[in-house]
C-alpha positions in Angstrom: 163.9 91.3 192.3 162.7 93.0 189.1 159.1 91.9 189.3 159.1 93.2 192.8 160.8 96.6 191.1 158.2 96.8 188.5 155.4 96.1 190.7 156.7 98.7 193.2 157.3 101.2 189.9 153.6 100.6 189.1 152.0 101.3 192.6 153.9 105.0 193.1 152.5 106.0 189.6 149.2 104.8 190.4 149.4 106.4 193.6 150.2 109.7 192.1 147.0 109.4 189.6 143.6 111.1 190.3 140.9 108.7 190.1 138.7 109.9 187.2 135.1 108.5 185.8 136.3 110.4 182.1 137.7 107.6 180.5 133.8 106.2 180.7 132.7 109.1 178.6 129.5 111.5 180.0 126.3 108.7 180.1 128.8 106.5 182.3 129.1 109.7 184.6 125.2 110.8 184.2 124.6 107.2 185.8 127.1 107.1 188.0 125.4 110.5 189.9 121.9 109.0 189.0 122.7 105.7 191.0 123.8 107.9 193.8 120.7 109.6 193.8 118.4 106.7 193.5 119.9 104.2 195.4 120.7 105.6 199.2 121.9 102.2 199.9 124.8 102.2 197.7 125.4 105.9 197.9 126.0 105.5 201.8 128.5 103.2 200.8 130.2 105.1 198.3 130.1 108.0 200.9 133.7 107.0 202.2 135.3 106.9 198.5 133.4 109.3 196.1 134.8 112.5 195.7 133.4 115.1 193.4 136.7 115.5 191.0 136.0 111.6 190.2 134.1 113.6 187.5 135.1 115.6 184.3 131.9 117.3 184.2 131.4 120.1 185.5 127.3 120.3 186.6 128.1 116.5 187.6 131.2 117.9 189.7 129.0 120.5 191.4 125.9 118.0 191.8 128.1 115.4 193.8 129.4 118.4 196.1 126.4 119.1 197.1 124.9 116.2 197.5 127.6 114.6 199.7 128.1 118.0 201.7 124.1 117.5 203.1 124.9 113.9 203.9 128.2 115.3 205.8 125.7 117.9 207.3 122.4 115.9 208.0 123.4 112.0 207.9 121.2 111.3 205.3 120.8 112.0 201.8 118.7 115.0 199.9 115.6 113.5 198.3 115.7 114.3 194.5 113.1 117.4 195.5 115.4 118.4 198.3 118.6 118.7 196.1 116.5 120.4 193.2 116.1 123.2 196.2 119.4 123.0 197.3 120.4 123.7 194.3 118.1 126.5 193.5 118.9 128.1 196.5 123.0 127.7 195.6 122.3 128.7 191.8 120.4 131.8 192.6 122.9 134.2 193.6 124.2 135.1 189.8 125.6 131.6 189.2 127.1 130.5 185.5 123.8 130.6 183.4 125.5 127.9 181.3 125.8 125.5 184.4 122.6 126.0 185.6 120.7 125.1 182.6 123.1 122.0 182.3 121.9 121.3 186.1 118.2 122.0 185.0 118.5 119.6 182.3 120.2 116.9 183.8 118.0 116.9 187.3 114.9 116.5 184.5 116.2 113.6 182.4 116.9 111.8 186.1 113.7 112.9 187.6 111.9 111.3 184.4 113.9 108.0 183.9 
C-alpha cells in the first residue's frame, strides 16, 4: 500500500509542475522552435501539446505564440518568410527594442543553418 502511496504522492506533484524546456539550457530551446519551423510534419503533431511557456526564453516564448496562433487561425503553418512578416508587423508598433533584436537575430541564425 506504500508503493501505491508514493506513486500516487509522485503523480499530484508532477501534475502541479509546468512543463519547461529550461533544464535543456537555450541551444536545446533554439532547436526545439527551429524543428518546429522546419519540419511542418512534426510541428502538426506537437500542435496538440506545445505551449509557448514550455520555454524560458522570452523571443522563443513570443516566436511559438505566434507561430501556433496562425496555425490556430489558417490550418497550416507560416513559412519562415511569412512569420518574419508576422512578426514585423507585431514588432512594429513600439515593441521591446531588446526583444526584437533577439527575434532578428535568432530568425537569421535559423534562416542560415
Amino acid at each position: 500500500m506504500t508503493k501505491l502511496n508514493s506513486f500516487m504522492q509522485e503523480i499530484i506533484e508532477n501534475a502541479n509542475n509546468v512543463p519547461h524546456f529550461s533544464q535543456h539550457g537555450k541551444s536545446f530551446q533554439e532547436k526545439i522552435f527551429q524543428g518546429l519551423v522546419t519540419d511542418t510534419q512534426w510541428a502538426a503533431q506537437m500542435v496538440e501539446v506545445m505551449r509557448p511557456n514550455f520555454f524560458d526564453i522570452e523571443y522563443l516564448q513570443f516566436l511559438s505564440e505566434k507561430y501556433f496562433a496562425y496555425y490556430n487561425k489558417y490550418k497550416c503553418f507560416p513559412t519562415l518568410g511569412l512569420l518574419v512578416n508576422v512578426i514585423k508587423d507585431e514588432l512594429a508598433d513600439g515593441a521591446d527594442d531588446i526583444l526584437k533584436s533577439q527575434i532578428i537575430e535568432f530568425l537569421l541564425r535559423v534562416k542560415s543553418n
